[in-house]
DRENKOL-877791 format. One record per residue (C-alpha): residue in three letters; residue number from 1; x, z, y. Coordinates in steps of 0.1 Angstrom, whole numbers. Each point is the difference from the previous one (the first is absolute). Layout:
N
  residuo  num      X      Z      Y
      ALA  NUM      X      Z      Y
...
end
This chain:
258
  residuo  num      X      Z      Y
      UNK    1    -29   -502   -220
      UNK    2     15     15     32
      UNK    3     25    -18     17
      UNK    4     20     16     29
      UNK    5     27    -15     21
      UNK    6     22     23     24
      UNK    7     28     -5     23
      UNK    8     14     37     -1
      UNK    9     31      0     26
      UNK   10     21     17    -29
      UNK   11     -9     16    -31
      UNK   12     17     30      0
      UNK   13    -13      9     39
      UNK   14    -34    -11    -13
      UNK   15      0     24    -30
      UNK   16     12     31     24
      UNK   17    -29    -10     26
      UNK   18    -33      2    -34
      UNK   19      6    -37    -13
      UNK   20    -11     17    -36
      UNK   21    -37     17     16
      UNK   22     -6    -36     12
      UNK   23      7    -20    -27
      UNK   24    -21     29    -21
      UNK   25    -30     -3     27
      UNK   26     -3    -39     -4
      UNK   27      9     -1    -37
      UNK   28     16    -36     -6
      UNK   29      2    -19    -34
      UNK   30     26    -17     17
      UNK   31     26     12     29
      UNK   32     20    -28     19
      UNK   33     26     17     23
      UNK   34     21    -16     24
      UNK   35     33     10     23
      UNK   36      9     27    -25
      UNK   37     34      3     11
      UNK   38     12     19    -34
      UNK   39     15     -9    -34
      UNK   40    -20     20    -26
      UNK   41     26     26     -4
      UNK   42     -6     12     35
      UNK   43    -32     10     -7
      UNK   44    -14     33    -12
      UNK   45      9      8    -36
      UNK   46    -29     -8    -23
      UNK   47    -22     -6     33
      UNK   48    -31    -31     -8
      UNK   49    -21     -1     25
      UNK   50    -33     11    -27
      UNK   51      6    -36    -14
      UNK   52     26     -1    -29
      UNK   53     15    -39     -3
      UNK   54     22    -13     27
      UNK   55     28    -21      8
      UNK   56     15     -1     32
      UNK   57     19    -33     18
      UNK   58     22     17     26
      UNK   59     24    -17     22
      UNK   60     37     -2     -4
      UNK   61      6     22     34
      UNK   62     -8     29     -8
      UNK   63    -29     17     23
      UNK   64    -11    -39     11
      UNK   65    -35    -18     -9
      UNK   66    -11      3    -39
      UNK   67    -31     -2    -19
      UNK   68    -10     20    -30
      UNK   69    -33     -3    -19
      UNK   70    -16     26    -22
      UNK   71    -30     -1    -24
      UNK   72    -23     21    -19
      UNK   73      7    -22    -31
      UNK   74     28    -17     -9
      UNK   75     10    -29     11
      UNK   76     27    -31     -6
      UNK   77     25    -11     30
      UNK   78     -5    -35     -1
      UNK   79     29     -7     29
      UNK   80     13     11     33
      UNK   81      8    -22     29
      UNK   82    -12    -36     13
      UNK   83     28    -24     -8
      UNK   84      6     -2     33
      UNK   85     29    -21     16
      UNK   86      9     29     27
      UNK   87      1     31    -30
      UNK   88      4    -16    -37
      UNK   89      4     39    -10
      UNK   90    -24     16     19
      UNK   91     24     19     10
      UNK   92    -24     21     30
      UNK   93    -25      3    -26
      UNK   94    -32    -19     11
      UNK   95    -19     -9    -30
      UNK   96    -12     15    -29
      UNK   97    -16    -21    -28
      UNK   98    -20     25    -26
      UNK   99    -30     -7    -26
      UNK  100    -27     26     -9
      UNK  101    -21    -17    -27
      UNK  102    -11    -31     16
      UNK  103      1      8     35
      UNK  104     37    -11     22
      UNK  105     10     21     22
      UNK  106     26    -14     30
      UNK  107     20     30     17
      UNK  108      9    -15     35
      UNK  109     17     10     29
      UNK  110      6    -24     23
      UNK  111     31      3     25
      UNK  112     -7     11     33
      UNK  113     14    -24     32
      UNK  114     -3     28     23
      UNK  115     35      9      5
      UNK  116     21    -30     11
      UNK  117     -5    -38      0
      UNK  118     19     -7    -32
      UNK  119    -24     23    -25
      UNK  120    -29    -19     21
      UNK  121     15    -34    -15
      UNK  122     10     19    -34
      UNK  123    -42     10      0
      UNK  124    -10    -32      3
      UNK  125     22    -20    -19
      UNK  126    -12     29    -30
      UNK  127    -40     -5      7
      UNK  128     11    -38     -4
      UNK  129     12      9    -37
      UNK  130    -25     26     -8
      UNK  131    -28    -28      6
      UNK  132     14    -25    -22
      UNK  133      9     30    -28
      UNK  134    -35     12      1
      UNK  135    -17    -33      2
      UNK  136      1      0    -39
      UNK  137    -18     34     -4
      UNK  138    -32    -13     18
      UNK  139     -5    -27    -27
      UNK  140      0     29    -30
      UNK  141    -34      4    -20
      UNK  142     11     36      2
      UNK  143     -3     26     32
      UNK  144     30      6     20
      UNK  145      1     16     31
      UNK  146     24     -2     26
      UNK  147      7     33     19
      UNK  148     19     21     26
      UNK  149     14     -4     32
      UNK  150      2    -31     12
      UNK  151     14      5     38
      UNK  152    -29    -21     14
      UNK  153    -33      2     16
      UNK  154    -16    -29     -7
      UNK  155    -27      0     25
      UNK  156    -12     16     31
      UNK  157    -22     21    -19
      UNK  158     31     13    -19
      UNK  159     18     18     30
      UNK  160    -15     17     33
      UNK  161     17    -18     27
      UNK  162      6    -35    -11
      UNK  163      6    -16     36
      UNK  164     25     24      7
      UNK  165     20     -3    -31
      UNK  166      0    -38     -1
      UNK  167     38     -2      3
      UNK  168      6     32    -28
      UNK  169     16     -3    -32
      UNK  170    -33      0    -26
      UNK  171    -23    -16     25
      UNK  172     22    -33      7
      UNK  173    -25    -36     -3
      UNK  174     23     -9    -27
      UNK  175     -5     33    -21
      UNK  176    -36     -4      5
      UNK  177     -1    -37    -11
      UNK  178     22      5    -28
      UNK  179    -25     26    -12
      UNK  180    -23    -24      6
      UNK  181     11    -23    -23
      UNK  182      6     31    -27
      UNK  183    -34      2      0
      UNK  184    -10    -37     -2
      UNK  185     25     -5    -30
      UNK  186    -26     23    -23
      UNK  187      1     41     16
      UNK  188    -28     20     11
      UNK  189      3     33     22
      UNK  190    -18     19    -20
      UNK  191     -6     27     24
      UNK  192    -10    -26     26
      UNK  193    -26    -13    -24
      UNK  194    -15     30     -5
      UNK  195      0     19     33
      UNK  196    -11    -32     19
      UNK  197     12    -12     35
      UNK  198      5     23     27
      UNK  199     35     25     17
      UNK  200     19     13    -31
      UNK  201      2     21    -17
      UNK  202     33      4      6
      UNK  203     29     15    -24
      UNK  204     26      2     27
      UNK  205      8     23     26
      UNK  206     30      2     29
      UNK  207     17     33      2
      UNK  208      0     -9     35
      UNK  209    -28     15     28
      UNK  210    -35     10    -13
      UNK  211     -1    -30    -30
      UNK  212    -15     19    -25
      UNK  213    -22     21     17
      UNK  214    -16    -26     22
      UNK  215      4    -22    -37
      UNK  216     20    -27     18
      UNK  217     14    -16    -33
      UNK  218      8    -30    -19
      UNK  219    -13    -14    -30
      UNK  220     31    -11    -17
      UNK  221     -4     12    -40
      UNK  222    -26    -18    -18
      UNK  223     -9     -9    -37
      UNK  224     -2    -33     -9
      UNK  225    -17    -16    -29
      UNK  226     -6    -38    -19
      UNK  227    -30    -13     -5
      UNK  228     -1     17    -37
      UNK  229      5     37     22
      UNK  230    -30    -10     25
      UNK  231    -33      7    -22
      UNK  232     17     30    -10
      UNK  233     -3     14     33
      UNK  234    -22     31      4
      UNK  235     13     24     32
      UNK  236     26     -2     22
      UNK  237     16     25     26
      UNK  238     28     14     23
      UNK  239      6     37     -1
      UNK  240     10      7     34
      UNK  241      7     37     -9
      UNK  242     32     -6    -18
      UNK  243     17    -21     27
      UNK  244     -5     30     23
      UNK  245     10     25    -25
      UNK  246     25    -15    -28
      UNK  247     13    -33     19
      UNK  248     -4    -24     29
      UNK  249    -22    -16    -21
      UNK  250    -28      5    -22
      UNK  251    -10     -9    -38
      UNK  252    -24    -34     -4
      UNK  253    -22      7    -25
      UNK  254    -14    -26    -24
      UNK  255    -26      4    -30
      UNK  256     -4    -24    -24
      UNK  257    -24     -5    -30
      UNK  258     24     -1    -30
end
């Protein structure tokens, strides 16, 4: 089973710049989307990306954050949201909980702290929530994995110039510990595992200067699994193509034996 997470910096932009040749060319079971920025209706009449079975979570503003998730089978939505304090509703549309057979997937976009101190305390006050929601989920007999963009590099290895953005949103000491501690409460980077130490690969690119042609990125979307989702692990990868082409950044690709 393929399992491929993207960020795609709008839907509707993505489809007009060849979203459908790439999701073709890397044939997922499973497609986890995230900033969508579209309520279903907005989107092409009768258009599926080559998989049939969706359901998307979009936010209440329209053209703001959203997650969608499409699957060659179908699939039940189990829930959306984290019961968090700070957005009962999920009303940005963060979290996606959907079941195909016995594998869990978790839709996730986490906010961003980039624009102005107060969404910096509104990220970290939700990582707080989402660690306690997803505690639960690492405990299951069944595989869940955990994926999307998560708005951190976790290590120096995840980003290309770690002294320099010590003091950036996504590469703050207290983002890296908390995912830290994500990890330590029962997640493996499943990517990580498999690719090994060593710089990136990354899955984020600046518009800014020569970023993505000199592949100065960050690693900041990753799949996630519990301890039932590890020894199901066969290959893991980042298609850097599609964050040049489609998005800022490109699809994580996960296959598992099931």
């Amino acid at each position: 089973m393929r399992i491929v997470t993207w960020n795609v910096n709008g839907i509707r932009a993505a489809i007009r710049k060849g979203l459908d040749e790439f999701v073709t060319r890397i044939d997922p079971s499973i497609l986890l989307l995230q900033e969508t920025r579209a309520l279903e209706e907005q989107l092409p009449k009768g258009w599926y990306p080559g998989l049939e079975h969706t359901h998307l979570h979009p936010a209440e503003k329209k053209g703001y954050s959203g997650v969608a998730t499409w699957s060659m089978d179908d699939f039940e939505v189990v829930g959306t949201g984290i019961d968090t304090r700070l957005d009962p509703a999920d009303s940005e549309g963060r979290m996606l909980h959907t079941q195909h057979g016995d594998l869990h997937c978790l839709n996730c976009y986490l906010p961003s702290g980039s624009n102005k101190a107060e969404r910096q305390i509104w990220k970290e006050g939700w990582m707080e929530d989402l660690l306690e929601w997803a505690r639960p989920f690492t405990e299951m007999d069944a595989p869940v994995v955990l994926c999307g963009d998560l708005n951190i590099a976790h290590t120096e290895d995840d980003i290309w110039n770690p002294t320099g953005n010590r003091r950036t949103s996504g590469f703050l000491p207290q983002e890296r510990s908390w995912f830290d501690r994500l990890l330590a409460s029962g997640w493996h980077d499943l990517l990580r595992i498999d690719v090994g130490p060593g710089k990136g690969p990354y899955s984020w690119w600046s518009n800014r200067g020569q970023a993505r042609i000199l592949d100065r990125g960050w690693r900041i979307d990753y799949v996630l699994g519990n301890a039932a989702a590890l020894p199901l692990l066969q290959r893991a990868s980042v298609l850097r193509e599609g964050g040049l082409v489609v998005s800022d950044h490109a699809p994580v690709i996960v296959d598992l034996d099931l």
